[in-house]
C-alpha positions as CSV (number, residue, x, y, z in Angstrom):
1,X,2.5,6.8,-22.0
2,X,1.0,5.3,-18.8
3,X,-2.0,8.0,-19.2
4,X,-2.5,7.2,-22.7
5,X,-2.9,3.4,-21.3
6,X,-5.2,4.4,-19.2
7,X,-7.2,6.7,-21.1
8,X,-7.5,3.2,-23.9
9,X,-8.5,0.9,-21.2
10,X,-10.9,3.2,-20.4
11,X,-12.4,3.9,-23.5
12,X,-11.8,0.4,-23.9
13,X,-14.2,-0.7,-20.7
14,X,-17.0,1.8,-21.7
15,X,-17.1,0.6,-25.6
16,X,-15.2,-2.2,-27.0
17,X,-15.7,-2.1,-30.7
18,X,-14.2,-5.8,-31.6
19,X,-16.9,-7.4,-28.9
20,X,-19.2,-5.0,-28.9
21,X,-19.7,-4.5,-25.4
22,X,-20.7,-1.7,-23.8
23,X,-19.9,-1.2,-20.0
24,X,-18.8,-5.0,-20.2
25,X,-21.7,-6.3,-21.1
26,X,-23.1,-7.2,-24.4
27,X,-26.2,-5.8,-26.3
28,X,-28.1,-9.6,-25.5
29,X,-26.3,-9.4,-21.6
30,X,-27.8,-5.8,-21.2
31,X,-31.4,-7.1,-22.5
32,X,-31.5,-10.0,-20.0
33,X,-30.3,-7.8,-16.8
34,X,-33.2,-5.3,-18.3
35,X,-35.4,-8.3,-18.7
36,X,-35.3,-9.5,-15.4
37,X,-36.0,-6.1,-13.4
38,X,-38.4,-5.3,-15.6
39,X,-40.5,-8.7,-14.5
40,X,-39.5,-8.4,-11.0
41,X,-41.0,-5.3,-10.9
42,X,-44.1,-5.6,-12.6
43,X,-43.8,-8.6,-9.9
44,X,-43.3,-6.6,-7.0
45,X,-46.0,-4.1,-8.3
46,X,-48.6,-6.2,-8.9
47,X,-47.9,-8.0,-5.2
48,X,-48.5,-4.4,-3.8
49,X,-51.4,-4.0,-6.0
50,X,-52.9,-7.5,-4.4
51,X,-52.0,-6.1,-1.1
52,X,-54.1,-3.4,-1.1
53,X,-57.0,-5.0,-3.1
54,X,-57.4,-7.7,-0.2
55,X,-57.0,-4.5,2.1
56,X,-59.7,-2.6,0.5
57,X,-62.3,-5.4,0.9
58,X,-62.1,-5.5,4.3
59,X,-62.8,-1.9,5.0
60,X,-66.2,-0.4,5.0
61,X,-67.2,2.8,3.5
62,X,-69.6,4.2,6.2
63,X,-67.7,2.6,9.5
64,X,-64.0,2.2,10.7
65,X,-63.1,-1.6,10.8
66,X,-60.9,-0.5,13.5
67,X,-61.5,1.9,16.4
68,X,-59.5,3.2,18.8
69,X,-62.3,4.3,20.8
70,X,-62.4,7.1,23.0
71,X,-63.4,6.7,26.5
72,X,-64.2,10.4,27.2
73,X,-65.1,12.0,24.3
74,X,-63.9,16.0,24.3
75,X,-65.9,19.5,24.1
76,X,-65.8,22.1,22.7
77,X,-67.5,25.6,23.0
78,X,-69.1,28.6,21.0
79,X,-68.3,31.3,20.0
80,X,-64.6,30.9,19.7
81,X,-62.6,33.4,18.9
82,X,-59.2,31.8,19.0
83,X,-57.3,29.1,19.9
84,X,-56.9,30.1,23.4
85,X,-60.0,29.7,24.1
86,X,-60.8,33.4,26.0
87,X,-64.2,35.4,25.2
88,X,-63.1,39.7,26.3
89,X,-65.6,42.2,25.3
90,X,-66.6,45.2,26.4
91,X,-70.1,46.3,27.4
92,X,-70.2,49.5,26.0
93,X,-68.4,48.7,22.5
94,X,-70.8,46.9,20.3
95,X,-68.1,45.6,17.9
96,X,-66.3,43.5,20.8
97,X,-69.2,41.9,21.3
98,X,-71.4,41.7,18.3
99,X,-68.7,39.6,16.7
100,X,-69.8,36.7,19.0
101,X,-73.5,37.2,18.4
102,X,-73.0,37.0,15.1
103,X,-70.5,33.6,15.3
104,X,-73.4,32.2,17.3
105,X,-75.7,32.7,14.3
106,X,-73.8,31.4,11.6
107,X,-73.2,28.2,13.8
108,X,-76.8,27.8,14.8
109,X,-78.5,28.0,11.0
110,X,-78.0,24.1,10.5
111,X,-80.3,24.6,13.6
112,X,-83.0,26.3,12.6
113,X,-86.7,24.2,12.9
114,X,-87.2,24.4,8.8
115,X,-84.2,22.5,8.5
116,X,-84.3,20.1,11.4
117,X,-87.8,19.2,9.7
118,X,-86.7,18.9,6.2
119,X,-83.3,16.7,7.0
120,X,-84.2,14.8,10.2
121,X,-86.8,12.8,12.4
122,X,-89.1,13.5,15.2
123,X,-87.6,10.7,17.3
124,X,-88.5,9.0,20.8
125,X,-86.4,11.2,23.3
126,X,-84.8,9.4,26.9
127,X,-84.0,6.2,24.7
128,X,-80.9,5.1,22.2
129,X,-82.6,5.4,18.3
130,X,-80.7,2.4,17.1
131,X,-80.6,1.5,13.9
132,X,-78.9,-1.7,12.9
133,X,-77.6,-3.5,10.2
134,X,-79.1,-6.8,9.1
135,X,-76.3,-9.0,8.5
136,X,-74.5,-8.0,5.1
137,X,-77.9,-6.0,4.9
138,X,-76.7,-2.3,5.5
139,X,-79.0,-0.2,7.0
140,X,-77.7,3.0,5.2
141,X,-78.1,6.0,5.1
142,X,-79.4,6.4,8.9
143,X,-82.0,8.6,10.1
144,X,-80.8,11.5,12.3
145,X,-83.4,12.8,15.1
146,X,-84.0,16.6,14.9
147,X,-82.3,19.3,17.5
148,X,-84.0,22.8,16.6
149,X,-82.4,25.8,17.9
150,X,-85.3,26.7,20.2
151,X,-84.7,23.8,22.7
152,X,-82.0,26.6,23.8
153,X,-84.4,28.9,24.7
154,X,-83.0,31.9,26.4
155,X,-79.6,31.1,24.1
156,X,-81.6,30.4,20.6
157,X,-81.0,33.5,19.4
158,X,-84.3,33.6,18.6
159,X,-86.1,35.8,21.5
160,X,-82.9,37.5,21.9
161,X,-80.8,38.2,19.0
162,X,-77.6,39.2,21.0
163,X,-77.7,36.2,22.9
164,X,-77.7,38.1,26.2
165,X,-73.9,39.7,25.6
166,X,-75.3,42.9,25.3
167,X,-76.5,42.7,29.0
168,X,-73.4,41.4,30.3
169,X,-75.6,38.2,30.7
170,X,-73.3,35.8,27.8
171,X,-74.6,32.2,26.3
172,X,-71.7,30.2,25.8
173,X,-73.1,26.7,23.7
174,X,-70.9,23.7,24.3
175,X,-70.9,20.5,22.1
176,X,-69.1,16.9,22.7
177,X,-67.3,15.7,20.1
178,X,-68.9,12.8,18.0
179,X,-67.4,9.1,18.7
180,X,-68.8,6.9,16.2
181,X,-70.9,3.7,18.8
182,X,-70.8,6.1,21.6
183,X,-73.7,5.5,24.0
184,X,-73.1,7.8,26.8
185,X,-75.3,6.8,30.0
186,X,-76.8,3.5,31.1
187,X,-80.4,2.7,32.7
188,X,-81.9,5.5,31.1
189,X,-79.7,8.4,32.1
190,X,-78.3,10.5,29.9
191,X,-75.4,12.6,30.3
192,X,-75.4,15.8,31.7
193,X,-73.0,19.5,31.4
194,X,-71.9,21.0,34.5
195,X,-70.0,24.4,34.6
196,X,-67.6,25.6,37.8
197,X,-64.7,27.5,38.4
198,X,-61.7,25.8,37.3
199,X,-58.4,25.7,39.3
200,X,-55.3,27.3,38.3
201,X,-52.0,27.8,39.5
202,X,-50.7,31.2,40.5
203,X,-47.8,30.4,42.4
204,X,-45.2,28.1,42.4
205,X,-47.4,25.9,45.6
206,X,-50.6,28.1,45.2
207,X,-53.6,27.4,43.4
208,X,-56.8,29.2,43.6
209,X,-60.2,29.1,42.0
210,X,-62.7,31.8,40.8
211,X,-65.6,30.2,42.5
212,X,-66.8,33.4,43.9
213,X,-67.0,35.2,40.8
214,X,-69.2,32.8,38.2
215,X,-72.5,33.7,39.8
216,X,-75.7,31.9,39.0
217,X,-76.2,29.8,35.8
218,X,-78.9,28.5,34.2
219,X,-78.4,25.3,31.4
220,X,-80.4,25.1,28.1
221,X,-82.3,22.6,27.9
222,X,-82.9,22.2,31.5
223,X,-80.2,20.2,33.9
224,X,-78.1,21.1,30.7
225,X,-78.7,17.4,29.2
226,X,-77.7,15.7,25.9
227,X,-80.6,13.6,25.6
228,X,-80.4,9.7,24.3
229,X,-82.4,10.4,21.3
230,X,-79.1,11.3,19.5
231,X,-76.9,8.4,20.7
232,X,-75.3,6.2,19.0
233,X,-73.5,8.6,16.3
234,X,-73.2,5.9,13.1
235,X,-70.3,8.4,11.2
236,X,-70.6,11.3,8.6
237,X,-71.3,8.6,5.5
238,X,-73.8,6.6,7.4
239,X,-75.6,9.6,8.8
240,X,-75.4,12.2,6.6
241,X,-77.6,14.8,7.9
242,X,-76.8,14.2,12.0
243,X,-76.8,16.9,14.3
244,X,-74.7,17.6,17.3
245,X,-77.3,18.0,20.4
246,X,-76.2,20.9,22.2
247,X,-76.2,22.3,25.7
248,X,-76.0,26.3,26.6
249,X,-74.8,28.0,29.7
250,X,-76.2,31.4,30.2
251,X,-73.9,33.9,32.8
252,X,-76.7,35.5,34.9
253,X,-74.6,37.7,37.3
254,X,-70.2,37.3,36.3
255,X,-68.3,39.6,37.9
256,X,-67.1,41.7,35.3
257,X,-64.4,44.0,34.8
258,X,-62.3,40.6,36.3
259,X,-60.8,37.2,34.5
260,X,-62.9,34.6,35.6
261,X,-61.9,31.0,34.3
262,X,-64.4,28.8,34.0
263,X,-64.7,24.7,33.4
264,X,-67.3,22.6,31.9
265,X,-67.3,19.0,31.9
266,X,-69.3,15.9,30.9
267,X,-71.3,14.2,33.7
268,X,-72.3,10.7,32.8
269,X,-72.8,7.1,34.8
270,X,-70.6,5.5,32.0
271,X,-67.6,7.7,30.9
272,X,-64.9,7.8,32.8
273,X,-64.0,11.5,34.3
274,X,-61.1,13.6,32.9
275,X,-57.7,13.1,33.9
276,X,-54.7,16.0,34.6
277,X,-53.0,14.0,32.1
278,X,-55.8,14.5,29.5
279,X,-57.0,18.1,30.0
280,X,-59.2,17.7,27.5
281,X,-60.6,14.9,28.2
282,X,-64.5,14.9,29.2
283,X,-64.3,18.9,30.1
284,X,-63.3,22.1,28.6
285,X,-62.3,25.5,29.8
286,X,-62.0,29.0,29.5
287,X,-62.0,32.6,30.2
288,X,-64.5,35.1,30.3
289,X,-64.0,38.7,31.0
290,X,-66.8,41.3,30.9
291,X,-65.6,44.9,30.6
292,X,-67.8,47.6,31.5
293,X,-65.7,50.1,31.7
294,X,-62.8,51.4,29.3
């Protein structure tokens, strides 16, 4: 009999035919609780809604109000094969190196003069080519200043289609990574690429360095230089058609059938040098291996 007590009150709780409740609550109770959360949340909604709108109208389309800017921009290199950042071929097979040759060419076709003439400008080179907004005037889209292939020279491509890795000679093209503002170098010098043997660890209180091993190398174009011309970088919306100067680093005489590693790093009067903590900060590195034999 208890049960069957229970069982009513329940049935009871959920509908009570003489008031007409249903959970406890009346039909007019249940349409005020379902009135009020459906105005606080069209409340709450349309107070996010306002957030965002007075969010939106502080950001601008081709520039980041805000800018954790970096004060060594990174580098990278070409051709990359992987992610660990090693170049291995051998001499004698084609197909280990002709795959690198061939990433060198699809990277430089953005490159080529016909296209640097049709997208970009003939600009001023040693100097900024600043181009600033006049007040709420934006001076959009920028001008970008033309970098054509052949200022590489030796490492176009152009007079040598293999890009010297067919004479155990390799171009390796390095570019720094684009900081939107960046003007890197003061009194009229611009930055610079240097390449050396890096230092690595081979024991637990040895380190040693492959300086003896690099040989001579020669910079494209000459001191290796990213000239002003194509500082400051305005962003990808501003500057639609910008391209990334670039500096290559031919091999003359690596020893081969060895690992040599190999570090390159940014040279400038205003940018701060690398840290340990920041490997990749201002440099990058690498290793080449030339195999002659099998």
């Amino acid at each position: 009999m208890a049960k069957d007590g229970e069982r009513g009150e329940w049935k009871e709780y959920i509908w009570n035919p003489r008031t007409r409740e249903f959970l406890g609550r009346t039909a007019s109770s249940w349409g005020l609780v379902l009135l009020f959360y459906l105005v606080f949340y069209i409340f709450l909604a349309g107070l996010f809604a306002l957030t965002m709108y007075v969010l939106l109208q502080t950001l601008d389309d081709h520039k980041p109000t805000w800018q954790d800017r970096l004060t060594t921009p990174g580098m990278v290199i070409r051709p990359k094969s992987d992610e660990t950042f090693e170049i291995i071929y051998n001499i004698q097979k084609t197909e280990s190196w002709d795959l690198y040759a061939q990433a060198l060419d699809k990277f430089l076709e953005p490159y080529n003069s016909t296209v640097q003439a049709q997208k970009n400008n003939e600009c001023t080179p040693d100097q900024y080519f600043l181009q600033e907004d006049s007040g709420d005037v934006k001076n959009n889209p920028k001008r970008s200043c033309q970098f054509s292939r052949h200022l590489l020279q030796d490492c176009s491509g152009l007079t040598d289609r293999y890009y010297g890795y067919q004479d155990g000679q390799p171009c390796i093209i390095i570019k720094m990574n684009r900081v939107i503002g960046l003007l890197p170098g003061k009194d009229g010098q611009a930055p610079f690429i240097t390449c050396g043997a890096k230092r690595y660890k081979v024991g637990k209180n040895e380190w040693r360095e492959d300086t003896d091993k690099i040989g001579e190398l020669k910079y494209f174009p000459s001191n290796g230089t990213f000239n002003l011309m194509y500082y400051p970088y305005y962003g990808k919306k501003a500057q639609v058609n910008y391209s990334q100067p670039l500096v290559a680093v031919k091999f003359l005489n690596i020893t081969v059938n060895e690992d040599v590693n190999i570090e390159c790093k940014i040279n400038s009067n205003n940018i701060p040098g690398g840290s340990e903590r920041d490997k990749f900060a201002g440099r990058v590195s690498f290793k080449l291996r030339i195999n002659t034999v099998d």
